[in-house]
C-alpha positions as CSV (number, residue, x, y, z in Angstrom):
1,X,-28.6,-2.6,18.7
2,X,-26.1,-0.4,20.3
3,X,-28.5,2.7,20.1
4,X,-31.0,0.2,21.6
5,X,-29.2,-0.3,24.8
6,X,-27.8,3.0,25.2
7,X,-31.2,4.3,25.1
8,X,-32.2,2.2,27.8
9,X,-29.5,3.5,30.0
10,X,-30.2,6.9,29.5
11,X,-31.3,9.3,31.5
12,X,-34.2,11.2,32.1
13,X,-33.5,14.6,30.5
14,X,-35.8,17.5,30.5
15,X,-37.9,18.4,27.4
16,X,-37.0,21.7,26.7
17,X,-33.3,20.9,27.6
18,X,-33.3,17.8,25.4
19,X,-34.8,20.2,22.5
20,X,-32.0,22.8,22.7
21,X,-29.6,20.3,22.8
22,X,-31.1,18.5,19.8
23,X,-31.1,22.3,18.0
24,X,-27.3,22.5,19.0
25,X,-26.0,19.4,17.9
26,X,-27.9,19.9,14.6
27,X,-26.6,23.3,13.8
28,X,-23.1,21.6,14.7
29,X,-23.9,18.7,12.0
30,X,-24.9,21.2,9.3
31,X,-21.4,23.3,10.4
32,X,-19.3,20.4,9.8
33,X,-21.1,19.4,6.6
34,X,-20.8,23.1,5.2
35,X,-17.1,23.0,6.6
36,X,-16.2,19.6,5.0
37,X,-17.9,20.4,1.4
38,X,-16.1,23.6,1.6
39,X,-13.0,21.6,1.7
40,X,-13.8,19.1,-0.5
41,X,-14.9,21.4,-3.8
42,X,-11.7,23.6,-3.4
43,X,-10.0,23.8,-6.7
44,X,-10.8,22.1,-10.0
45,X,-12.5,18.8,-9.1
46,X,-13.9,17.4,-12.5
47,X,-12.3,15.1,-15.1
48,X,-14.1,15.7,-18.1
49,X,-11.8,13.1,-19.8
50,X,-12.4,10.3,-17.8
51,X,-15.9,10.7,-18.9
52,X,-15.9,7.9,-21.8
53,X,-14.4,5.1,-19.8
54,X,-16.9,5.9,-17.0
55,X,-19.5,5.6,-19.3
56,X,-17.5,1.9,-20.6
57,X,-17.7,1.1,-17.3
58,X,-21.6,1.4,-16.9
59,X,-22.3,-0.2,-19.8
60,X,-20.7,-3.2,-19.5
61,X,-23.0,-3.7,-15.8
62,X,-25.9,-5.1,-19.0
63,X,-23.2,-7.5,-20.8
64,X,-21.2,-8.8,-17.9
65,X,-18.6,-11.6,-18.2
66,X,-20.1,-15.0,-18.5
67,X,-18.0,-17.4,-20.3
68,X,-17.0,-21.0,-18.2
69,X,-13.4,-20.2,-17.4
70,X,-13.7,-17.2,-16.3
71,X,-16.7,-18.0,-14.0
72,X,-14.9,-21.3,-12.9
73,X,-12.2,-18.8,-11.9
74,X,-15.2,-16.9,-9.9
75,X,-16.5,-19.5,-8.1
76,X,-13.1,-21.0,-6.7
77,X,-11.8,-17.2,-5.4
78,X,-15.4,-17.3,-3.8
79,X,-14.7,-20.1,-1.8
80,X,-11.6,-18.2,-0.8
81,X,-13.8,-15.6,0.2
82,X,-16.2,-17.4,2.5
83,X,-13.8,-19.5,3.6
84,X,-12.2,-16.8,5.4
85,X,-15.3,-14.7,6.4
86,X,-16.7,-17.7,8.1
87,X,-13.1,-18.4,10.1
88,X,-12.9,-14.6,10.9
89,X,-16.2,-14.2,12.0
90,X,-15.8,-17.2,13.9
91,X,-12.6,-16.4,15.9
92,X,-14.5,-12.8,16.1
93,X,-17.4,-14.4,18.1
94,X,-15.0,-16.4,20.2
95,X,-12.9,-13.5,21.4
96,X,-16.0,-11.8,22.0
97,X,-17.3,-14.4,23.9
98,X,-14.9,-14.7,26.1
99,X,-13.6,-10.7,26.1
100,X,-17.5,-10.2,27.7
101,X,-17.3,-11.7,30.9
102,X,-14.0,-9.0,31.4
103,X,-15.8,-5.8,29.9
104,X,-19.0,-6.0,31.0
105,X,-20.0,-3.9,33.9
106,X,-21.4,-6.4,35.9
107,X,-18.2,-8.5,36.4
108,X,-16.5,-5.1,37.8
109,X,-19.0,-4.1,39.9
110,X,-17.8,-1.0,41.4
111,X,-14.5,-1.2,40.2
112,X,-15.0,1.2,37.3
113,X,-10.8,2.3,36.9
114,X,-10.6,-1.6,35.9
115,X,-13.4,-1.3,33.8
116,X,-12.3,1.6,32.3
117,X,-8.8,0.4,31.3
118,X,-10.1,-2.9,29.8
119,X,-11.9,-0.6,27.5
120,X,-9.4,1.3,26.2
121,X,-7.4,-1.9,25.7
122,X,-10.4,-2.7,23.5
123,X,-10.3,0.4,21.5
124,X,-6.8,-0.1,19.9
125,X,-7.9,-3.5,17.7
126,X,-11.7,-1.6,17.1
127,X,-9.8,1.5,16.1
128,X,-7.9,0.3,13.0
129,X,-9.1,-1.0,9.9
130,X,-8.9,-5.0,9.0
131,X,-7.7,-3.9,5.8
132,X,-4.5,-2.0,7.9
133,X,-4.4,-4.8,10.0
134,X,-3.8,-7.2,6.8
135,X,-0.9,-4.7,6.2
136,X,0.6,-5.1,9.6
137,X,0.3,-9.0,9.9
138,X,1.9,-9.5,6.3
139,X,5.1,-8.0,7.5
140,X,4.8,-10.3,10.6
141,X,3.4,-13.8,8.9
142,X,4.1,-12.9,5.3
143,X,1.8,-14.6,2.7
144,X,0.5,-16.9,5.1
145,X,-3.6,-17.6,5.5
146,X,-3.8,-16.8,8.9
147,X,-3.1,-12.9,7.5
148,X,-6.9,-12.9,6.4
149,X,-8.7,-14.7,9.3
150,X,-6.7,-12.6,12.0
151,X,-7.2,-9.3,10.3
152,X,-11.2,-9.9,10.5
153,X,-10.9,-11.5,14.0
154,X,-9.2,-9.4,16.0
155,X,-10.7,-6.0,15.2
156,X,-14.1,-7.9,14.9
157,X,-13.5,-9.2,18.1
158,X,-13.2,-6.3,20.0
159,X,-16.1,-4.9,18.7
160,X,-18.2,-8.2,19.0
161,X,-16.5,-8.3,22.9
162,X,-17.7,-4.5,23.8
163,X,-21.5,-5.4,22.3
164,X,-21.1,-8.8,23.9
165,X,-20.6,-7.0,27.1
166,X,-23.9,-4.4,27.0
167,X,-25.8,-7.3,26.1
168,X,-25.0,-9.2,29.4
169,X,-25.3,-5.6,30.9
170,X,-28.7,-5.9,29.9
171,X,-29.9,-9.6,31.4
172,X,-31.7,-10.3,34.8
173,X,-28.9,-10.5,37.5
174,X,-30.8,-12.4,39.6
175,X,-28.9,-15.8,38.9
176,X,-25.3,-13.8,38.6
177,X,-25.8,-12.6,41.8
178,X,-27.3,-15.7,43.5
179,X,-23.7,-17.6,42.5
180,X,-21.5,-15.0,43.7
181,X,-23.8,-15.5,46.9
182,X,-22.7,-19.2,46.6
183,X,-19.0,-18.5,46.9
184,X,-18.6,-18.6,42.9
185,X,-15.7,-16.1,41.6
186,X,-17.4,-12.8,39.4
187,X,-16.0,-14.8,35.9
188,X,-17.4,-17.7,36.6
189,X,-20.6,-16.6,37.9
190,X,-21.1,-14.4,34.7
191,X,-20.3,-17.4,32.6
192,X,-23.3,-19.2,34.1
193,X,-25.7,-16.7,35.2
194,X,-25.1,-14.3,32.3
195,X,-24.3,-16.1,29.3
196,X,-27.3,-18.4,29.4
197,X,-29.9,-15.7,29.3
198,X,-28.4,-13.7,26.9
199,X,-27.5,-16.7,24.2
200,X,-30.2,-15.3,22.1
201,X,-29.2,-11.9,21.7
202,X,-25.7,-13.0,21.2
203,X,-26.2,-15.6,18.3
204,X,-28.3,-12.8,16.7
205,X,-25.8,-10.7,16.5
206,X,-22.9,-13.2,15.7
207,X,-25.1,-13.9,12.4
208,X,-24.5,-10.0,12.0
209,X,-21.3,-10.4,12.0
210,X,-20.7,-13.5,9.5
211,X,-22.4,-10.8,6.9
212,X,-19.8,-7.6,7.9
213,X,-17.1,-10.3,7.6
214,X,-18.0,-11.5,4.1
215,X,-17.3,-8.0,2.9
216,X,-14.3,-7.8,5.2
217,X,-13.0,-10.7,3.1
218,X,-13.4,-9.0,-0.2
219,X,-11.6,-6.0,0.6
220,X,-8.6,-8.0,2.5
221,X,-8.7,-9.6,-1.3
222,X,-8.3,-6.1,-2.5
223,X,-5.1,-5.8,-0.8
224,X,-3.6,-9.1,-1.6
225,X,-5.5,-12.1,0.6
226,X,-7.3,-13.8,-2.5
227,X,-10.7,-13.9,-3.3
228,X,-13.5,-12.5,-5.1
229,X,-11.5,-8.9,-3.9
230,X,-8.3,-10.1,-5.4
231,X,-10.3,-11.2,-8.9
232,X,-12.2,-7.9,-8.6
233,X,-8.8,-5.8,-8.5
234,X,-6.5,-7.6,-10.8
235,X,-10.1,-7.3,-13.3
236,X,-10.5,-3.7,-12.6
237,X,-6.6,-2.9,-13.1
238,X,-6.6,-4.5,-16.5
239,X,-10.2,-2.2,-17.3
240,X,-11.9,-6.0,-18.1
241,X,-15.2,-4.4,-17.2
242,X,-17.3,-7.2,-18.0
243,X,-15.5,-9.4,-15.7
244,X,-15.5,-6.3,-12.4
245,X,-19.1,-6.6,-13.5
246,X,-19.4,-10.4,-13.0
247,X,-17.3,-10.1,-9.5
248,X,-19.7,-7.5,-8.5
249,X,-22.9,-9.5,-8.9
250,X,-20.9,-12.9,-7.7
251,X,-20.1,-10.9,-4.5
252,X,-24.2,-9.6,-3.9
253,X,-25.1,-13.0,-4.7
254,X,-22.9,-13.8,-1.7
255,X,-23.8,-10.9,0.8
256,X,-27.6,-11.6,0.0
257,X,-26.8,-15.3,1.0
258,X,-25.1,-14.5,4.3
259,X,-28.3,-11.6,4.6
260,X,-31.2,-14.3,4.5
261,X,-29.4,-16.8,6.6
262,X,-28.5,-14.0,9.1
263,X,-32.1,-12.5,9.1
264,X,-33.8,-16.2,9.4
265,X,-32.1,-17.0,12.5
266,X,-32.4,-13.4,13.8
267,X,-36.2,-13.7,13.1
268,X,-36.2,-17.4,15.3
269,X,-34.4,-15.5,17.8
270,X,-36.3,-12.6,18.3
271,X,-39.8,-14.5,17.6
272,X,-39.1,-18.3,18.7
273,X,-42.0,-21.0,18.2
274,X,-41.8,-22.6,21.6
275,X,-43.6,-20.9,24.2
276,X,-41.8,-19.7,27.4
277,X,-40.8,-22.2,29.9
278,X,-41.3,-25.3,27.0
279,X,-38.0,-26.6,26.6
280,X,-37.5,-28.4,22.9
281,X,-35.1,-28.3,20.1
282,X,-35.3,-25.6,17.2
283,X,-34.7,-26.9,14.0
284,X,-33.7,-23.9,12.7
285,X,-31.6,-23.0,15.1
286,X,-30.2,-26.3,15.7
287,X,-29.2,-26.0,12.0
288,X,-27.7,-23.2,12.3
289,X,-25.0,-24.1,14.9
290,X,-24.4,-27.5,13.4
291,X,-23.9,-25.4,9.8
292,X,-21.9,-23.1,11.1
293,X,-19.4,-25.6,13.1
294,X,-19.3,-28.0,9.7
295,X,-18.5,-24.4,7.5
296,X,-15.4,-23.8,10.4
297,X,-14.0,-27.3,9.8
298,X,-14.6,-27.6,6.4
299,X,-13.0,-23.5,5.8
300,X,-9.9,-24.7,8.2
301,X,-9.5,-27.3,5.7
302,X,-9.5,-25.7,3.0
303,X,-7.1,-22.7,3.8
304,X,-4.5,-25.3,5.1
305,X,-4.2,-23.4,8.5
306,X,-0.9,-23.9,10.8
307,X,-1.2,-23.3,14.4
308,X,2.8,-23.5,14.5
309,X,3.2,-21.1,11.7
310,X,1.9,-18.6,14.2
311,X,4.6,-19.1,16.8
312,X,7.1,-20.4,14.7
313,X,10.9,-19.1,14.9
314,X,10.3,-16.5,12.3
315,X,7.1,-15.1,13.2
316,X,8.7,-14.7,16.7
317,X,11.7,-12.6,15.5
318,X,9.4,-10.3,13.1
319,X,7.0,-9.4,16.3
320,X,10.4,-8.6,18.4
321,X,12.1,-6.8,15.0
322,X,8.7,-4.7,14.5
323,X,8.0,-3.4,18.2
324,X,11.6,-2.8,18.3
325,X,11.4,-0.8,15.2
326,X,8.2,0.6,16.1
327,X,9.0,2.0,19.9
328,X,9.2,4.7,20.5
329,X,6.8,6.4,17.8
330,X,8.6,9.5,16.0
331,X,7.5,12.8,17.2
332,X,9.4,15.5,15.2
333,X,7.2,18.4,13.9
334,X,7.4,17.6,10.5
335,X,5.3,14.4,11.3
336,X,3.2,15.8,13.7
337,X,1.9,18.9,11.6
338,X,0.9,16.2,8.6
339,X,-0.9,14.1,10.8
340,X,-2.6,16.9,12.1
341,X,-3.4,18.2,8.3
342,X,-4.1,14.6,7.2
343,X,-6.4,14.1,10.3
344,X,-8.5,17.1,8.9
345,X,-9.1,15.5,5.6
346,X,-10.3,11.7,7.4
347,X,-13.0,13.8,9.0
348,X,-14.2,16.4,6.7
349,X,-14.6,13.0,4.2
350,X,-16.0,10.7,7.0
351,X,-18.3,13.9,7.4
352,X,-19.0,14.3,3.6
353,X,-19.7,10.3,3.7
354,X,-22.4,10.4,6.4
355,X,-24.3,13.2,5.1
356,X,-24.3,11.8,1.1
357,X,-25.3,8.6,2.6
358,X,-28.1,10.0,5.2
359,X,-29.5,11.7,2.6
360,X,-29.8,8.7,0.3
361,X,-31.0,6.8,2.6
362,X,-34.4,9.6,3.4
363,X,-34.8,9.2,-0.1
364,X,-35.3,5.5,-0.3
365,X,-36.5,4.0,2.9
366,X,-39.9,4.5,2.0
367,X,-39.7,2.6,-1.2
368,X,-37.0,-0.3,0.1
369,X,-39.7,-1.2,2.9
370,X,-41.3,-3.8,2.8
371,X,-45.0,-3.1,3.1
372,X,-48.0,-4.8,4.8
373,X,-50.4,-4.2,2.0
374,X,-49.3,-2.9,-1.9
375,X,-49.9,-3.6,-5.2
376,X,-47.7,-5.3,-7.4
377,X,-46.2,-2.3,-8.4
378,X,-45.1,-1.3,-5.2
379,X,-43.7,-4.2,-4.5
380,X,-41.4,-4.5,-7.7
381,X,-40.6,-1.0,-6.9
382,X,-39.6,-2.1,-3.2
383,X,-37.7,-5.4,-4.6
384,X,-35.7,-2.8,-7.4
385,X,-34.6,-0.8,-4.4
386,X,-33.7,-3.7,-2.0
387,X,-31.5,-4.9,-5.2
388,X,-30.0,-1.9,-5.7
389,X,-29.1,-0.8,-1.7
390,X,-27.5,-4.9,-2.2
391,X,-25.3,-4.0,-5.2
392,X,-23.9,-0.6,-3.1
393,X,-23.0,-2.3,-0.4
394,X,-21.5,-5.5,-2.0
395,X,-18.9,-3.6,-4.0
396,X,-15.7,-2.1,-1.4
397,X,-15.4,1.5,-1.3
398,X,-12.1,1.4,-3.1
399,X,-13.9,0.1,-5.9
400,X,-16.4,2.9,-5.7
401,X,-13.5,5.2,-5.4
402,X,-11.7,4.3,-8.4
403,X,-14.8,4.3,-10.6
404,X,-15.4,7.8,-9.6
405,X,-11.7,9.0,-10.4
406,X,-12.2,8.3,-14.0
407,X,-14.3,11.3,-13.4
408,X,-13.2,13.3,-10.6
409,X,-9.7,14.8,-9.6
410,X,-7.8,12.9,-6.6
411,X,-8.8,14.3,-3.3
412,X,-11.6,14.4,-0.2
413,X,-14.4,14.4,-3.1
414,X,-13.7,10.8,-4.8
415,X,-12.7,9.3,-1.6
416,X,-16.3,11.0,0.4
417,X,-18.3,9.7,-2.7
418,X,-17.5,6.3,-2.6
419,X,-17.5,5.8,0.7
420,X,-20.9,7.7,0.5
421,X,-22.2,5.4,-2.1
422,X,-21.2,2.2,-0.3
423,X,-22.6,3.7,3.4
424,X,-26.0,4.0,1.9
425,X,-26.5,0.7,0.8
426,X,-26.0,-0.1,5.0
427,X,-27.5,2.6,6.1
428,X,-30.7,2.5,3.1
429,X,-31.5,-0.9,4.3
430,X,-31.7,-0.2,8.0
431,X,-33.7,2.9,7.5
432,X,-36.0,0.8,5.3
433,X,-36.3,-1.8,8.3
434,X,-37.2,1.7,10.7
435,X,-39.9,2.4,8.8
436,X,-41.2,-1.5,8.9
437,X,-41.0,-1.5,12.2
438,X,-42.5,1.6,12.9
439,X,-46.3,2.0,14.4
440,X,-48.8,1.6,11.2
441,X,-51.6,3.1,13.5
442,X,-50.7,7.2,13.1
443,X,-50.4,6.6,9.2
444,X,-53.8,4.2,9.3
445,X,-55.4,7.7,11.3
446,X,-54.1,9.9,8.7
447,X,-55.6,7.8,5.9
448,X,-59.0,7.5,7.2
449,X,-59.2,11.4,7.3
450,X,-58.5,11.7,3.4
451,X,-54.8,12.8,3.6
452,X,-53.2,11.5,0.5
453,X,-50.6,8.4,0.4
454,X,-47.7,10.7,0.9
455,X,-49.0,12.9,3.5
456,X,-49.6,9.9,5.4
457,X,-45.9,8.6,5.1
458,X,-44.7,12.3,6.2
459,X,-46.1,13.0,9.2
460,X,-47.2,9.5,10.3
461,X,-44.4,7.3,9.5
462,X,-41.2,9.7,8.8
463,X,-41.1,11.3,12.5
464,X,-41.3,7.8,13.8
465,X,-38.6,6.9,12.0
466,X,-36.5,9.9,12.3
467,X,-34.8,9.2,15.6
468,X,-33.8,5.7,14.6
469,X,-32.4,6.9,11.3
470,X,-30.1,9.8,12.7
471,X,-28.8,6.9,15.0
472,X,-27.7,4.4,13.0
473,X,-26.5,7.6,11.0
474,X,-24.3,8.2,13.7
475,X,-23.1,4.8,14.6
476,X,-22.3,4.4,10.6
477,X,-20.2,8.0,10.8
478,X,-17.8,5.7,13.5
479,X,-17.5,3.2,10.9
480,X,-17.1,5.6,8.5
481,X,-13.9,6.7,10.1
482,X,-12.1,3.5,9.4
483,X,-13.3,2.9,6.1
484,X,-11.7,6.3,5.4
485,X,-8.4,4.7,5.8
486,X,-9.3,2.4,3.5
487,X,-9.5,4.5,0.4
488,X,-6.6,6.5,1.3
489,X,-4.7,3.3,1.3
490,X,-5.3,4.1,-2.4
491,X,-4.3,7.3,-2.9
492,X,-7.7,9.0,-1.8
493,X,-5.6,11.3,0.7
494,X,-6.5,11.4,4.8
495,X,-4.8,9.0,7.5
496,X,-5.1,6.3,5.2
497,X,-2.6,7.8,2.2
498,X,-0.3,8.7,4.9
499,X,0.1,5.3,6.1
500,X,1.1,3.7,3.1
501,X,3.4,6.1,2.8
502,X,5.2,5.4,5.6
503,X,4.8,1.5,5.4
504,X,5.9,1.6,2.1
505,X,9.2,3.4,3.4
506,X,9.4,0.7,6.7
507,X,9.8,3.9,8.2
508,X,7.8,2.3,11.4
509,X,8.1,4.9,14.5
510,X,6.4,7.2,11.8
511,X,3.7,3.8,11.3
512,X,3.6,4.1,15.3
513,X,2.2,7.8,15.3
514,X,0.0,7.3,12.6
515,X,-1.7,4.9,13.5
516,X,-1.8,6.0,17.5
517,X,-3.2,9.5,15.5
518,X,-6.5,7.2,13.9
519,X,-7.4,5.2,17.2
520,X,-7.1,8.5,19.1
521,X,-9.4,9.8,16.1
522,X,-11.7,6.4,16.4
523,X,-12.3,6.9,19.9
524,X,-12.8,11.0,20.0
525,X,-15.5,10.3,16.9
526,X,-17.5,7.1,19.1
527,X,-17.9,9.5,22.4
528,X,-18.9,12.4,19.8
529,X,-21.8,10.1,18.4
530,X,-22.8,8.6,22.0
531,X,-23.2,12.3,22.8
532,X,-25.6,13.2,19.7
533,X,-27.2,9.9,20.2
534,X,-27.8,10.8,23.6
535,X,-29.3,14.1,22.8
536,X,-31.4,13.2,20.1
537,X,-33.5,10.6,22.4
C-alpha cells in the first residue's frame, strides 16, 4: 500500500536516468550484502554439538503435544493472546484515526515546517519495537494489562496514523475544500470531507493491522505479557518440544484466522457488491464492525482493564522518576563508540535478513500463487507452500533464533537467520499475491508460441513482478530494523543486546542514548528505502 501511493506521487524521471540509478542502487545492495556476510561469517560460526537437540527439535514438529491439560492450558493463554491483539489493534486504529486529520498534507496546506514536525513526532513511537516498549511500560505500570495493549497501540498507532494520513492524501478534495469554503476549520473539514471517502481504504488496512497485532501479542508474551508467547517460552526453556510444537501450530491456527477474516473484508472492500451510487447495507461488512466492537468489549472484559490504574498516584510518580532519571541521555565516549559499533551489527543483520528472505521469497512465489488454472498437483503444491510461508511467520523471531543457536555460535549470523526465516513467511506471501495479480496475457502470448511452462513464468510473469517484490523488500528491510532489536533483547548482539544491558542496570541516561541511537537508525533506514523505492519505479 505504501509503495502504492508513493508511486503515484512520484515523479516523472527520465529513462535512462532512472536506469542508472536503478544500476547504482543495486550495486549498493549487493555492497552491503557482501559487507554484512563478511561480518557475519568472521570467526568460527558452527556448533557441531548442538546438532542432536536440533535434530530433537525437528522431530518432535510430527508428534506434537496433544494431551487435554496441556491443550486446555493452550487455549486459555490464546484468549490471552487475542484478547490483547484485538484491544491493541483497536486503540492502534483509533489513534490513527484521529492522528490523520494532523499529518496528512492536506490539513497543512502550505504549511509544510508544521507538517514536518508532526512527522518526526510520529517517528519516535514507529521507531521502537512493541516488544521495547513492553520493557519501558513495565517499569512505569508494572504487571498491569494495560503493559500489552499500550505496547501494540502506540507504536501501531503511529504507523496506522502516518498511512491513515497518505490515504486521505490520496481522496477527491473536492468536498474538503467545499467546507473550508463554508467557513469550516481544516480539522473538521477533513473529518467530513476526507474521512468519508476514504472509509474503505482505511477499514482495509485496519484488518491488516488486527493480523500484525496478533503476532505482536505473542512476542510481548515472550517477554512476560502472557499468552500463547509466554506458554511458547516457558515450553521452549524447559526443551518440552512437543509442547513449542503444539504453541506453534496453536499460534498459525490463529494468524491464519485473523488472515481470512482480514482478506474477506479486504476483498468486499476492494470489490463491493452494490454498484456505485446504490446505497444498502453490506452484510459482510456490517458484520465485521459489529464483530469487531463485540471482540473490544468482550477483550476489555476479560483483561480486567483500569482506566485509573493508568493515572493513578503510582503510575504518576514512575513517569516523573523515569524522565527524571532519563534526562539528559549520557554522552561519554565509552557509550557513544558502542552504540556506534553496536549500530553496525543492527544493520549488517537487518541487511543479512532482507537478502535471506528476498531470496526465499523468488524461490517460492511462483509455487505459493494461487493459480487460475492447475491441476491437482499444483494446487496441493501451492496449498504446502502457503502452509509452510504460515508456519514461518507465526513463530517470533526469537524463537527462530534460539532454535538456530543449538547450531550456530552467538552473533550477527543466528540473529540474521531467524529474522530471515520469519521475514520470508511475510514477504513469500506478498510476492506470491504479486504474481496473482500480475497480467496473465504476456505469459498466455508466450504459451501460445510453444515456450515451455517455465519460460513462460520467466519472462512473462517474473519481470511483472519484479518491481513489486524489491518493494515490499524494502518496506520489510524498515521493519526489519526493529525486529532486530528484538533478538538482541536475547542475546543475539546489535542495539537490542545493548539495551538490556543497560535496562537491566536502570542505568537510564545510557537507556536514553540507546534508544535515541535506533529511532535515529529507524528513520535514516525509511528515507534510504523511499529512495531505492523511488528509483526502482
Amino acid at each position: 500500500m505504501t509503495a502504492v501511493l508513493d508511486r503515484a506521487r512520484a515523479p516523472a524521471v527520465p529513462r535512462l536516468r532512472r536506469d542508472r540509478r536503478r544500476w547504482a542502487w543495486g550495486l549498493a545492495a549487493l555492497a552491503a550484502v557482501g559487507w554484512s556476510l563478511a561480518g557475519a561469517v568472521g570467526g568460527e560460526v558452527a556448533n557441531p554439538a548442538g546438532a542432536p537437540q536440533f535434530g530433537r527439535f525437528a522431530a518432535a514438529a510430527l508428534s506434537p503435544a496433544v494431551d487435554g491439560a496441556f491443550l486446555g492450558v493452550l487455549a486459555g493463554a490464546a484468549l490471552v493472546t487475542v484478547a490483547y491483539a484485538v484491544l491493541g489493534a483497536a486503540l492502534a486504529v483509533l489513534l490513527g484515526a484521529l492522528g490523520a486529520v494532523l499529518v496528512a498534507r492536506t490539513t497543512w496546506g502550505r504549511r509544510r515546517l508544521g507538517w514536518t514536525a508532526v512527522r518526526g513526532v510520529l517517528a519516535v513511537p514507529r521507531g521502537l519495537h512493541e516488544a521495547v516498549w513492553g520493557l519501558l511500560l513495565v517499569n512505569v505500570l508494572g504487571l498491569d494489562p494495560w503493559v500489552g495493549v499500550l505496547a501494540i497501540g502506540l507504536p501501531y498507532g503511529a504507523v496506522t496514523a502516518t498511512v491513515f494520513a497518505d490515504l486521505l492524501d490520496e481522496v477527491p478534495r473536492g468536498p474538503y475544500e467545499a467546507l473550508l469554503a463554508a467557513g469550516s476549520g481544516r480539522a473538521a473539514a477533513a473529518l467530513y470531507g476526507l474521512l468519508p471517502p476514504a472509509a474503505g481504504g482505511l477499514l482495509s488496512y485496519a484488518c491488516y493491522r488486527l493480523e500484525c497485532a496478533v503476532r505482536s501479542a505473542v512476542v510481548l508474551g515472550m517477554v512476560g505479557a502472557g499468552g500463547l508467547g509466554y506458554q511458547l517460552a516457558l515450553s521452549f526453556a524447559s526443551l518440552r518440544w512437543p509442547q513449542v510444537w503444539s504453541a506453534v501450530y496453536a499460534l498459525a491456527l490463529l494468524c491464519l484466522a485473523a488472515d481470512v477474516a482480514g482478506r474477506a473484508v479486504r476483498r468486499r472492500v476492494a470489490a463491493p457488491r452494490r454498484p456505485p451510487g446504490v446505497f444498502a447495507r453490506d452484510r459482510l461488512l456490517t458484520a465485521a464492525v459489529l464483530g469487531t466492537l463485540a471482540a473490544v468489549a468482550w477483550s476489555w472484559w476479560y483483561l480486567a482493564l483500569s482506566p485509573a490504574s493508568l493515572v493513578a498516584a503510582r503510575t504518576r510518580e514512575q513517569v516523573a522518576y523515569v524522565l527524571d532519571a532519563a534526562w539528559p541521555p549520557a554522552g561519554d565516549g565509552a557509550l557513544l563508540a558502542e552504540v556506534a559499533r553496536q549500530t553496525v551489527t543492527t544493520v549488517q543483520t537487518s541487511v543479512l535478513a532482507i537478502a535471506v528472505a528476498t531470496a526465499g521469497a523468488v524461490l517460492v512465489a511462483g509455487v505459493a500463487a494461487r493459480p487460475l488454472r492447475a491441476g491437482p498437483l499444483r494446487r496441493l503444491c501451492g496449498v504446502l507452500a502457503r502452509a509452510g510461508l504460515l508456519l514461518l511467520r507465526a513463530v517470533p523471531p526469537p524463537v527462530w533464533a534460539l532454535v538456530l543457536l543449538f547450531v550456530l555460535r552467538p552473533g550477527v549470523l543466528p540473529g540474521a537467520l531467524a529474522l530471515g526465516v520469519y521475514t520470508l513467511g511475510v514477504l513469500g506471501r506478498l510476492a506470491a499475491e504479486a504474481v496473482e495479480e500480475a497480467d496473465p496475457r504476456p505469459r498466455a502470448a508466450l504459451t501460445a508460441l510453444g515456450a515451455r511452462p517455465a519460460g513462460g513464468w520467466l519472462y512473462g510473469v517474473a519481470p511483472q513482478a519484479a518491481g513489486p517484490v524489491l518493494a515490499f523488500a524494502l518496506y520489510r528491510w524498515e521493519v526489519a530494523v526493529r525486529d532486530t532489536l528484538l533478538v538482541g533483547l536475547l542475546g543475539a548482539g546489535g542495539l537490542g543486546a545493548l539495551l538490556a544491558a543497560r535496562l537491566a542496570a536502570f542505568d537510564w541516561p545510557a537507556v536514553s542514548t540507546v534508544l535515541a541511537a535506533t529511532v535515529v537508525l529507524t528513520l535514516a533506514v525509511d528515507l534510504t528505502g523511499a529512495r531505492a523505492r523511488r528509483a526502482l519505479r
